[in-house]
C-alpha positions as CSV (number, residue, x, y, z in Angstrom):
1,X,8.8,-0.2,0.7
2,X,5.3,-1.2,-0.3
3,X,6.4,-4.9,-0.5
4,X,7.4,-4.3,3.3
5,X,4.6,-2.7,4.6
6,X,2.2,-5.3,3.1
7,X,4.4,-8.2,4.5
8,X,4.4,-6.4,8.2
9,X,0.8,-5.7,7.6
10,X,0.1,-9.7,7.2
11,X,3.0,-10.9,9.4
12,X,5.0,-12.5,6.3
13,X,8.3,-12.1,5.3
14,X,8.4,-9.9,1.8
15,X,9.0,-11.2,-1.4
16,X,9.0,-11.1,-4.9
17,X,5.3,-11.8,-5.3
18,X,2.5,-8.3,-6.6
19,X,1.5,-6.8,-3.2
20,X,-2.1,-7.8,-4.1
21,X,-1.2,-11.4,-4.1
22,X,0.9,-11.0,-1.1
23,X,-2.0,-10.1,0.7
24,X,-4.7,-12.3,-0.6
25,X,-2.1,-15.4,0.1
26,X,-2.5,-14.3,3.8
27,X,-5.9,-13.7,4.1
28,X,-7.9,-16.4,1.5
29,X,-5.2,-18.8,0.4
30,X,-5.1,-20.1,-2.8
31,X,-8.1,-18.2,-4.2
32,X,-7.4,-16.1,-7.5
33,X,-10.5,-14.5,-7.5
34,X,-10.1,-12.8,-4.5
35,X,-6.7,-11.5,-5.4
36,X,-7.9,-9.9,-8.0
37,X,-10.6,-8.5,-5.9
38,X,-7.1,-6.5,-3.6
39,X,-5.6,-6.0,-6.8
40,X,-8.6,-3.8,-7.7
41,X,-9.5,-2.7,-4.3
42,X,-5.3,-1.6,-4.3
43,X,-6.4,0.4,-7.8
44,X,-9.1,2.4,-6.4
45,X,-7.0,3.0,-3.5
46,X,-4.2,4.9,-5.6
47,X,-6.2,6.4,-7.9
48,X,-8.3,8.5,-5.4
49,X,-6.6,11.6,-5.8
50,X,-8.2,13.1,-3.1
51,X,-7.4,11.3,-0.5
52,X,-5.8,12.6,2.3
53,X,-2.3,10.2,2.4
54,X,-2.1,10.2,-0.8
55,X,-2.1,14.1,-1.1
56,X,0.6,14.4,1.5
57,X,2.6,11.9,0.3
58,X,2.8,13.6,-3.3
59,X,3.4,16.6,-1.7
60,X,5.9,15.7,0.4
61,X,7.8,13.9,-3.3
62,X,7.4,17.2,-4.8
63,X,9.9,18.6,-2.6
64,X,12.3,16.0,-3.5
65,X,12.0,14.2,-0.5
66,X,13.8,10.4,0.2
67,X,11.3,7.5,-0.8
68,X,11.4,7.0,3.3
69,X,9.8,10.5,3.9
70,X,7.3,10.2,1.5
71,X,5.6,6.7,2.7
72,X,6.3,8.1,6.4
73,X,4.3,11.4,5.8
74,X,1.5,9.2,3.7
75,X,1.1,6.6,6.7
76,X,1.3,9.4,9.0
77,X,-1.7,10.9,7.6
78,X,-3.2,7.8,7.7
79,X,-3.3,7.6,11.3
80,X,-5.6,11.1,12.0
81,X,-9.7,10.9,11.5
């Protein structure tokens, strides 16, 4: 699902390629140094615990939830202030 988002997100088809490079390719082809700059950016992104997606999202997989629901409530959180 991740792999799908980012390809919508771009306007690429998904593939097998890390997320991170998926991205980068679209923005800055052909420069490694700025994929690693998403990669990290992607990182920071999932390890801040306190953010407000991310949150509802694990809350909404503690309940057992499809893999659907969960990214559905975490971009829906996304879309508030």
């Amino acid at each position: 699902l991740l792999r799908q988002n980012a390809a919508l997100l771009v306007g690429t088809a998904a593939d097998t390629r890390p997320v991170h490079r998926l991205l980068a390719d679209a923005w800055v082809p052909g420069d490694a140094a700025f994929a690693e700059l998403v990669r990290a950016a992607l990182v920071l992104c999932a390890d801040h615990e306190l953010n407000v997606s991310a949150f509802a999202a694990r809350v909404v997989a503690s309940t057992g939830a499809h893999l659907h629901a969960t990214v559905s409530a975490g971009l829906a959180a996304l879309s508030g202030p």
